[in-house]
C-alpha positions as CSV (number, residue, x, y, z in Angstrom):
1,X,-41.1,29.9,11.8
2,X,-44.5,28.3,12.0
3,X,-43.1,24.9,9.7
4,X,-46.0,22.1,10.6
5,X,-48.9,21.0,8.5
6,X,-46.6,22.9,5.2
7,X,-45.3,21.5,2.1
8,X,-41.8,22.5,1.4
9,X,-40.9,23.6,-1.8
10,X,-37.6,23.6,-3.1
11,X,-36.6,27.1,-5.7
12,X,-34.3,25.8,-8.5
13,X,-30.3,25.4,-7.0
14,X,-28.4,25.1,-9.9
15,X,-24.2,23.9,-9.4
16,X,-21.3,24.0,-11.4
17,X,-20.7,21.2,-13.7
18,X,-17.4,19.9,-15.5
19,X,-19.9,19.0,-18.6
20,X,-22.4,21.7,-20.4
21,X,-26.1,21.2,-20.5
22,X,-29.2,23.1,-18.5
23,X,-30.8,24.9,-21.6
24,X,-34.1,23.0,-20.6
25,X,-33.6,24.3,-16.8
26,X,-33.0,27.8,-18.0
27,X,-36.3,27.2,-19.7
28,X,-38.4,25.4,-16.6
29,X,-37.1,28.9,-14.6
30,X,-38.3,31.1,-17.5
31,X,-34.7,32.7,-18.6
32,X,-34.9,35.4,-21.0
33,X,-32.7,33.5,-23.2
34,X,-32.1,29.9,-22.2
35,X,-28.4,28.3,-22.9
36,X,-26.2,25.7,-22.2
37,X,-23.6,26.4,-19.6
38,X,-21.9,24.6,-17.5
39,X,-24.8,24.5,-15.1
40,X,-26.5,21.3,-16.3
41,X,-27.9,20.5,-12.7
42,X,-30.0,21.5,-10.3
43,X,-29.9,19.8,-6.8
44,X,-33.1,18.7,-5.0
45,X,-33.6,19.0,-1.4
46,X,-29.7,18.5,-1.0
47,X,-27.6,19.0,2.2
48,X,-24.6,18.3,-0.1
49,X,-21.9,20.1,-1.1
50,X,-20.7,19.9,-4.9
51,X,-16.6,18.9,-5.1
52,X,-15.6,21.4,-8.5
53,X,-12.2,21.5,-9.0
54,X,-11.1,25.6,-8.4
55,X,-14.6,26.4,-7.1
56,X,-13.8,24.9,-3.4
57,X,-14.5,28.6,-2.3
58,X,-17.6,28.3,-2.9
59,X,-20.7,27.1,-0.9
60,X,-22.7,25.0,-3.5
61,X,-25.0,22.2,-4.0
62,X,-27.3,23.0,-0.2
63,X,-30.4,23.5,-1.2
64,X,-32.7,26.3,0.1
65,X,-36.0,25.6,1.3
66,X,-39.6,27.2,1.3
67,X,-41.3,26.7,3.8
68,X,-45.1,29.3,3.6
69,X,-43.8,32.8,3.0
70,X,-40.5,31.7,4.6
71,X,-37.0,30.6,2.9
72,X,-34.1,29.2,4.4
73,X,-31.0,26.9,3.9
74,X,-32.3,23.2,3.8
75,X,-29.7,22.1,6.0
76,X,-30.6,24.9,8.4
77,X,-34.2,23.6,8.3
78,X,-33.5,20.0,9.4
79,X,-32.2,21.4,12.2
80,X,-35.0,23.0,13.7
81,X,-37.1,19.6,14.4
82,X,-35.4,16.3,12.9
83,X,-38.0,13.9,13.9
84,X,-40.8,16.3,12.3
85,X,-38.8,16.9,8.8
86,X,-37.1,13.1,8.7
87,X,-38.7,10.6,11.0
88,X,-37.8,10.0,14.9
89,X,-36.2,6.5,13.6
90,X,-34.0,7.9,10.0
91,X,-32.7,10.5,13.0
92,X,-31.7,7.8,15.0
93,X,-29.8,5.9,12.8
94,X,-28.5,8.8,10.7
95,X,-28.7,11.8,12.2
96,X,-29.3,14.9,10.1
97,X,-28.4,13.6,7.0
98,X,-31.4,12.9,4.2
99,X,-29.0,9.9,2.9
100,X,-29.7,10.8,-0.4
101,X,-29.4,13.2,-3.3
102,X,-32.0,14.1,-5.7
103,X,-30.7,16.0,-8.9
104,X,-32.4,17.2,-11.9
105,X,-30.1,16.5,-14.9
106,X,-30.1,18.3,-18.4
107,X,-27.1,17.1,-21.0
108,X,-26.0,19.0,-24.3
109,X,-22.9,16.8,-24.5
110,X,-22.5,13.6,-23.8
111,X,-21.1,13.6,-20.1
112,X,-17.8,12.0,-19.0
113,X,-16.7,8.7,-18.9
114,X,-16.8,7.8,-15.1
115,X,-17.6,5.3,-12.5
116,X,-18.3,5.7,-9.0
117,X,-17.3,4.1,-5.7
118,X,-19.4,2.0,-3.7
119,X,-20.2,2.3,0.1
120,X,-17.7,-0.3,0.8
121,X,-14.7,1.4,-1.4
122,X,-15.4,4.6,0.0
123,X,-16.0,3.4,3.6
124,X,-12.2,1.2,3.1
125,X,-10.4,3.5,1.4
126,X,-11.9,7.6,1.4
127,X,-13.0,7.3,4.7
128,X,-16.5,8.0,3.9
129,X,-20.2,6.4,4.4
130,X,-20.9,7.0,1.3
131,X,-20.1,5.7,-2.4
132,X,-22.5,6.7,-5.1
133,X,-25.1,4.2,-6.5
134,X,-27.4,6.3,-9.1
135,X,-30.8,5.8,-9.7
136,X,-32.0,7.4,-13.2
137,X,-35.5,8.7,-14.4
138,X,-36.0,9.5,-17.9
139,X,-37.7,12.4,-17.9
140,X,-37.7,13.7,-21.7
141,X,-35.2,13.8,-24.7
142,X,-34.4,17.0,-26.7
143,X,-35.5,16.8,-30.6
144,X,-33.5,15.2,-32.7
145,X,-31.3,12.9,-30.5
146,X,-31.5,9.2,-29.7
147,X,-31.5,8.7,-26.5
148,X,-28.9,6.3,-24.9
149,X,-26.4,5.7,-22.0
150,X,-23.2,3.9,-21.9
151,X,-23.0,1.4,-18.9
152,X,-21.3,-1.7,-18.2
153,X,-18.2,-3.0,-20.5
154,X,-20.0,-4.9,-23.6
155,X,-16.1,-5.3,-24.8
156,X,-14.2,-5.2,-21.9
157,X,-10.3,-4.3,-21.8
158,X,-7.5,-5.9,-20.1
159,X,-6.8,-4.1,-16.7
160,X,-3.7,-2.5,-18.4
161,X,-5.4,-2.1,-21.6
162,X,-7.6,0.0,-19.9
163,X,-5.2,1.9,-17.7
164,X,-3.5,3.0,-20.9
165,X,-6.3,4.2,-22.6
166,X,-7.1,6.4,-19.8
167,X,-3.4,7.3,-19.6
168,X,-3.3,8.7,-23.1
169,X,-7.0,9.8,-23.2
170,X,-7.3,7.2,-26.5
171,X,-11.4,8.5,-26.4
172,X,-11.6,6.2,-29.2
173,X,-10.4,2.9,-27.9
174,X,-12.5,4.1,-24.4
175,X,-15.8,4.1,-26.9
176,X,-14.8,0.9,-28.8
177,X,-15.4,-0.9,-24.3
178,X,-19.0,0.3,-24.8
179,X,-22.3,0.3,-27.3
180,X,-25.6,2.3,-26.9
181,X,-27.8,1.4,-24.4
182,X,-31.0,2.5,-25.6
183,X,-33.1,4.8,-23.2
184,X,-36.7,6.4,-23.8
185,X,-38.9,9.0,-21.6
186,X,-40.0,6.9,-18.2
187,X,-37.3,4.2,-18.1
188,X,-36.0,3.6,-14.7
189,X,-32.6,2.7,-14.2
190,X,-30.3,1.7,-11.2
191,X,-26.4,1.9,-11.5
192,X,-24.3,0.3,-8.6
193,X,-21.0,1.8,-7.6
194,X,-18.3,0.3,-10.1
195,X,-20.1,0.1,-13.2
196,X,-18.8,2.7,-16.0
197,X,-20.8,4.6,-17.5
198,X,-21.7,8.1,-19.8
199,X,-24.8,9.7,-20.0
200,X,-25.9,10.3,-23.5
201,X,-26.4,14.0,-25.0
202,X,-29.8,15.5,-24.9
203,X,-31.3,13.8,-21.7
204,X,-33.5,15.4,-19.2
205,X,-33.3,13.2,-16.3
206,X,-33.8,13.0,-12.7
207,X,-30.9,11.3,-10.8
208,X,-31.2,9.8,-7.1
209,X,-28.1,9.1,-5.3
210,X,-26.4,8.8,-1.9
211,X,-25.7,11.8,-0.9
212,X,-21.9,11.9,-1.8
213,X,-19.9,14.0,-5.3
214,X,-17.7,11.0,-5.6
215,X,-16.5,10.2,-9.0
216,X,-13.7,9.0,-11.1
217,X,-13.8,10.5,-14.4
218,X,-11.7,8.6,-16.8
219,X,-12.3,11.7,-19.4
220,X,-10.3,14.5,-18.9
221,X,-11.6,17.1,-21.3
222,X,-15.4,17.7,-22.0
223,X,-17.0,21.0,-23.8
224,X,-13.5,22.5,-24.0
225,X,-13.3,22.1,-20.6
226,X,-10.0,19.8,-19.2
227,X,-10.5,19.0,-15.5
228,X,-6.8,19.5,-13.5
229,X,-5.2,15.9,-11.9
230,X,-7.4,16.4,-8.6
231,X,-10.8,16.2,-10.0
232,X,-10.0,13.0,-12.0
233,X,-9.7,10.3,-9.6
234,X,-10.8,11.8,-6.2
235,X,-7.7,13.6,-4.9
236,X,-5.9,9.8,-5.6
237,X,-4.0,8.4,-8.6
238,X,-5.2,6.0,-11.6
239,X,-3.8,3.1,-10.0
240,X,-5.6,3.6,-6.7
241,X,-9.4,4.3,-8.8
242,X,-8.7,1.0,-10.6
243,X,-9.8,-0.9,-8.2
244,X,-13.0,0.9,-8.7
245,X,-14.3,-0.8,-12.1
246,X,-16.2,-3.1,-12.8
247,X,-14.5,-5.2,-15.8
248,X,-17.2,-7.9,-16.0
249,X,-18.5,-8.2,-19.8
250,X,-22.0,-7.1,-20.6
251,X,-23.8,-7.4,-23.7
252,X,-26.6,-4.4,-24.4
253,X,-29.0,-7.2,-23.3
254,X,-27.8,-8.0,-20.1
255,X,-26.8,-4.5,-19.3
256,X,-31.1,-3.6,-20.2
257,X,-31.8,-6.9,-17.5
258,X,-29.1,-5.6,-15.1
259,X,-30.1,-2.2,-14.5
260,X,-33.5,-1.2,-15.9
261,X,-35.9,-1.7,-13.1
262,X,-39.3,-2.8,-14.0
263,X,-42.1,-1.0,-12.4
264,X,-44.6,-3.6,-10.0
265,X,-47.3,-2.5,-7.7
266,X,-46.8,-1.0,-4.3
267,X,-51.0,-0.3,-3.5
268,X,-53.8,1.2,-4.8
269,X,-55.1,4.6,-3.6
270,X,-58.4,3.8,-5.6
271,X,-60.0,2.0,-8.5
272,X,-58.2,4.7,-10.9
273,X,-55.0,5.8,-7.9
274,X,-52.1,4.0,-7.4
275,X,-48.8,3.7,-6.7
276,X,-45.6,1.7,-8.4
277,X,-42.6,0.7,-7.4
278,X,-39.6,2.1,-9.5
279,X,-35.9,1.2,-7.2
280,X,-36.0,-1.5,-3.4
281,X,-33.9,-2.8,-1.9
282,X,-33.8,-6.0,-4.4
283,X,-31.8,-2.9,-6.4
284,X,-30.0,-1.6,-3.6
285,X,-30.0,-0.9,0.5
286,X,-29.3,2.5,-0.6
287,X,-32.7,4.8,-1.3
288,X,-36.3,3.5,-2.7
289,X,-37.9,5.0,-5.8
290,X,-41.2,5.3,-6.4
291,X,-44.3,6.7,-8.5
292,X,-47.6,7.7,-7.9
293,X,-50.2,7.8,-10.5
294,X,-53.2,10.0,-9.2
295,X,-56.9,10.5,-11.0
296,X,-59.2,12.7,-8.4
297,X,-58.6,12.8,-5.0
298,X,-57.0,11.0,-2.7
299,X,-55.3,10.8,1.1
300,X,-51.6,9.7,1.3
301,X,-50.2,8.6,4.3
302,X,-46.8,7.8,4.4
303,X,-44.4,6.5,7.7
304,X,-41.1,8.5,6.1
305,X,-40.0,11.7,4.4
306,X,-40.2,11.7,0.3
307,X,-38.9,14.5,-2.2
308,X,-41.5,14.7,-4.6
309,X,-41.1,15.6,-8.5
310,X,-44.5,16.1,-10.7
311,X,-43.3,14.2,-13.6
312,X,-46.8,14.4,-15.3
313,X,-50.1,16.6,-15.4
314,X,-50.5,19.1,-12.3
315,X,-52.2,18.7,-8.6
316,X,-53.0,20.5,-5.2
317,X,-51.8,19.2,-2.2
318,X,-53.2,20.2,0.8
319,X,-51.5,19.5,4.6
320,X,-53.9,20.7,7.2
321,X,-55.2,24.2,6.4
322,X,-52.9,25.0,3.4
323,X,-53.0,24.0,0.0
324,X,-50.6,24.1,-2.5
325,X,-50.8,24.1,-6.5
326,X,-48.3,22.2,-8.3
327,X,-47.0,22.1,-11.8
328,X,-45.0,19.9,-13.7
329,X,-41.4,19.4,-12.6
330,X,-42.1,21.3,-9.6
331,X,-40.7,19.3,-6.7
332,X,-41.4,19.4,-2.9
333,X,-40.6,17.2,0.6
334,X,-43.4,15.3,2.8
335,X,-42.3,15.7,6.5
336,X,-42.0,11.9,8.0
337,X,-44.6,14.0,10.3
338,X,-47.2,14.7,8.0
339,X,-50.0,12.7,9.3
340,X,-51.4,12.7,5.5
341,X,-51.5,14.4,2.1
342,X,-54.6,15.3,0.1
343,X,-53.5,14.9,-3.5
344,X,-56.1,16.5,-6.1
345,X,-55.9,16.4,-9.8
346,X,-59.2,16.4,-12.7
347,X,-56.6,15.7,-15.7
348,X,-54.3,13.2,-13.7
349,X,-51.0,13.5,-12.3
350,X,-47.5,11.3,-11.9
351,X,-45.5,12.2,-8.8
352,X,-41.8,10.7,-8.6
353,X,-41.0,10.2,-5.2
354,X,-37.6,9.2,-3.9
355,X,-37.2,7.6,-0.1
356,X,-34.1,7.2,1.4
357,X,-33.3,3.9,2.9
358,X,-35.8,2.0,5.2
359,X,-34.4,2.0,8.7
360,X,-34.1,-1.6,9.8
């Protein structure tokens, strides 16, 4: 397989969900008849495998990759030249692992109240490297919603209070912790292990993560749908995933200056080209977000591997001799061995681009 000098582009890899959601998906992949099911997700240049509860049989969440007229198993990929596909020092340090996950997410319902380890949890106590800080993208809203996610307790419960609540699935008293965090198409937000949270319904998002499915869902039942005792709380009890929340008391406007990030310059490409700074490591040591915003032409050179998402507009890269077309939401990785990218658009473009950690 002739791989250098090529983009590669990732074909949609949708995975089983506990929620329902995906009707926009169905319609970015041009379904006949688009619907929600319960696979809200599609996973972006992943080498991870999804944790579903009576699905273990089944091999999903790896992405597969296009690489020219070629297609193979991302994973599989890596493998054929690490340094080329994710830098001679990320292979160093992590081997073949990306160290991140890169989802598109599309909610009918609101999802399930949940939080999620952090490194130092899951290094402690599931004997893992990973926990699972988020990053979220607010890519559009469905008509006729308001947009909003729950994060952070603004009313917080007693540890016992809570464990009771969660006990007797009192949905209620779990809604009374929490108000609406107000979200909007192009907000950036960064969600540390610990912190509880719900994604709203109606939310087209892109989510960027460490590559782990960790999650304690204090919500059993979602879309008719009640998830058995070993999808709950990781394979543990309640009073293990306790020690997992965050009880500290937010109010909506300290939960907005906790974990919306603020945009701030990275450089310029050109008087009208530049690039921002979404997620660093001021957020977190975990992955680095950012966005391009491209009128014309320009050459991008970067020192590591980025999956990138068009958010906005349409473009051409071209790598060497080939050149690609790209649409919106169509998403794609930059070898670490790409000496540079020549990035064309007339009407302007906006490419997401999600790094995994800098390698100290």
């Amino acid at each position: 397989m002739n791989y250098t000098n090529k983009l590669v582009r990732f074909p949609p890899n949708r995975v089983w969900r506990t929620y329902t959601g995906g009707m926009i998906l169905d319609q970015m992949e041009n379904k006949e008849v688009p619907e929600d099911t319960h696979f809200p997700e599609d996973w972006i240049g992943s080498t991870t495998q999804a944790l579903n509860p009576d699905r273990e049989h089944i091999v999903e969440g790896v992405s597969h990759a296009v690489v020219g007229e070629d297609t193979i198993r991302f994973d599989e990929l890596l493998k054929l030249d690490p340094s080329y596909f994710l830098g001679a020092k990320h292979t160093e340090a992590f081997k073949l692992n990306p160290m991140l996950l890169v989802k598109f997410l599309d909610s009918s319902v609101r999802l399930h109240f949940q939080a999620h380890p952090t490194a130092e949890f899951a290094r402690e106590f599931l004997d893992s490297d990973h926990g699972k800080a988020e990053g979220y993208y607010i890519l559009d809203v469905r008509e006729g919603h308001d947009p909003y996610v729950y994060v952070g307790f603004q009313h917080p419960p007693t540890r016992e209070a809570f464990k009771e609540m969660i006990e007797s699935q009192d949905i209620d008293a779990m809604e009374k912790c929490f108000e609406k965090v107000p979200v909007k198409a192009g907000d950036c937000l960064f969600i540390p292990g610990g912190s509880p949270h719900a994604i709203g319904e109606g939310i087209l998002m892109v989510e960027i993560m460490e590559p782990s499915d960790w999650a304690v869902r204090f919500e059993f039942t979602k879309a008719g749908y009640t998830m058995p005792e070993s999808a709950r709380f990781m394979k543990r009890d309640l009073e293990f995933c306790m020690d997992v929340f965050d009880f500290t008391q937010l109010s909506v406007a300290e939960a907005i200056e906790k974990f919306y990030q603020q945009p701030h310059p990275a450089r310029n490409y050109s008087d009208t080209s530049f690039q921002e700074t979404l997620i660093d490591e001021s957020a977190t040591d975990k992955f680095r977000v950012k966005k391009s915003t491209i009128n014309g032409t320009v050459d991008k050179a970067e020192d590591d591997f980025y999956i990138g998402i068009v958010v906005k507009g349409e473009c051409t890269i071209t790598i060497g001799e080939e050149t690609t077309k790209l649409n919106k939401l169509d998403r794609f990785l930059c070898p670490a061995g790409v000496d540079a990218a020549t990035i064309s658009s007339e009407a302007g473009v906006e490419i997401l681009e999600c790094y995994p950690p800098a390698v100290k």
